[in-house]
C-alpha positions, 0 to 999 in steps of 0.5 A: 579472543573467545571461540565463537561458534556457530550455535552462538551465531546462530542464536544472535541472529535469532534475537536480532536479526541481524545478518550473519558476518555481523553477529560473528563480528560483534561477537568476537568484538565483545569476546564471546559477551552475548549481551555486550554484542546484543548491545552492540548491534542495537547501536549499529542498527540505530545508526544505520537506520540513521544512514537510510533515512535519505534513501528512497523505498519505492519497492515493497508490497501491499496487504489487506486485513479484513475483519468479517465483511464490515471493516477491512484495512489496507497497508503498504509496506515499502523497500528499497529493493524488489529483491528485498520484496521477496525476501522471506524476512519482509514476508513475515514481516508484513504478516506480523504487521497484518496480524498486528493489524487485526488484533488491535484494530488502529484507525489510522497509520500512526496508530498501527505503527505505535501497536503492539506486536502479538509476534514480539511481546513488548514490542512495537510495529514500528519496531518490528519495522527497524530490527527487519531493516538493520537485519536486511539493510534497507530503509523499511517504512509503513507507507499509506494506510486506509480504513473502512467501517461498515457497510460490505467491505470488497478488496482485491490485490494484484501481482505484476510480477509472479515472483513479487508479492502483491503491489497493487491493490483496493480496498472498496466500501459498498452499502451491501453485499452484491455478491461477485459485481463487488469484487469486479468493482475493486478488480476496476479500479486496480486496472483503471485507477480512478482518483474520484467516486462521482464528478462531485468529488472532483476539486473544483480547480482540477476541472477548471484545469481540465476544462481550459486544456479541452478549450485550448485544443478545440481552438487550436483545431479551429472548430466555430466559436459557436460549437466549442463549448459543446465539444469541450463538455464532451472532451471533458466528459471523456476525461473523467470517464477515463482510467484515473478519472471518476469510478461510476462514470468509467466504462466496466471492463467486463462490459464496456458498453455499460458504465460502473454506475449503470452496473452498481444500479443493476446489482442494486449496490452502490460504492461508499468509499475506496481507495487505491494503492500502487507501490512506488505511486503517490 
């Protein structure tokens, strides 16, 4: 058996990645070979990343890469574990995924798993992605993806834990600069959620879900037939107004009093577009 020392440990776990008991072992499996234990492990990682699929990453982080103030695109990138979250190796690789990111500017999810990585010359995001699981053992993938062009570009991204990265974050499209109200409105909806810009977006099915519930309770309360249809409008409205309903119609946080449209009006901006991600959340 050939002597394998720690420089050639060392310099195996450089180009693979791979944890250190395993280099030492493939090593000494190829007899001090390091192309032959390089191959080796390839496969094993192959394999275990064959033996993860089934597992569930609902830990991770989320990123946002802005490009000036006219494009900016949010990713989430999911683990199994949050001790892999802040793991430095996870770190960087979410920021080759961001850099990745900005210098080839994908449209969609598929697009960015498929450029290339600036880090790793002739290399793919989506590799990147299954070398960092074969080296930290987990299932590693590219979660949701969003993108927006034009207009002013706001984002906000928020830690629940101080020893995590990010987990939460937004991404908001506005027709102009508001100036400190933009970022206000992508800090809104980090914390209330909200599934739709305006009532018109809301699926027609998912009101008349909404409606039936606020009927059914008012009836049960016993109110006069006759004022039930006012008190449902009025529970509907409150649905809607409330965290996970419509954005413009939410009251804002920093001034209740006032709903997300009235203070939009009064910064003479209006929002195009979000969208909202909560690792381990659909």
């Amino acid at each position: 058996m050939a002597n394998v020392t720690a420089a050639d440990v060392k310099r195996l776990r450089e180009q693979t990645g791979a944890g250190f008991l395993d280099c030492k072992k493939a090593l000494e499996a190829a007899d001090g070979d390091f192309d032959a234990a390089v191959e080796a492990l390839r496969i094993k990682g192959a394999k275990d990343v064959g033996k993860r699929a089934d597992r569930t990453a609902a830990n991770g982080l989320v990123a946002v890469v802005l490009d000036g103030t006219e494009s900016g695109m949010m990713f989430e990138l999911n683990c199994e574990t949050d001790f892999v979250a802040k793991n430095k190796v996870f770190g960087q690789l979410a920021a080759d995924i961001s850099a990745a990111a900005k210098a080839a500017q994908p449209a969609d999810r598929l697009a960015l798993l498929s450029a290339g990585a600036g880090s790793a010359p002739g290399k793919t995001v989506q590799q990147l992605i299954e070398e960092a699981a074969a080296s930290l053992k987990e299932k590693l993938e590219l979660g949701r993806f969003a993108r927006f062009d034009g207009g002013y570009i706001a984002s906000y991204l928020h830690k629940t834990d101080p020893s995590l990265p990010p987990t939460r974050g937004a991404l908001v499209q506005f027709d102009s600069d508001g100036g400190e109200v933009t970022k206000e409105i992508a800090q809104q909806i980090v914390a209330l959620r909200p599934k739709y810009l305006r009532r018109e977006d809301v699926p027609a099915d998912v009101i008349e879900r909404e409606r039936r519930i606020a009927e059914q309770i008012t009836r049960d309360e016993g109110k006069p037939e006759q004022i039930i249809p006012k008190i449902v409008e009025g529970r509907l409205n409150r649905v809607f107004a409330g965290e996970g309903g419509v954005l413009v119609e939410q009251a804002f946080i920093k001034e209740p009093k006032k709903t997300v449209q009235q203070v939009l009006d009064e910064n003479g901006v209006a929002v195009r577009g979000f969208a909202h991600f909560q690792v381990g959340q659909a």
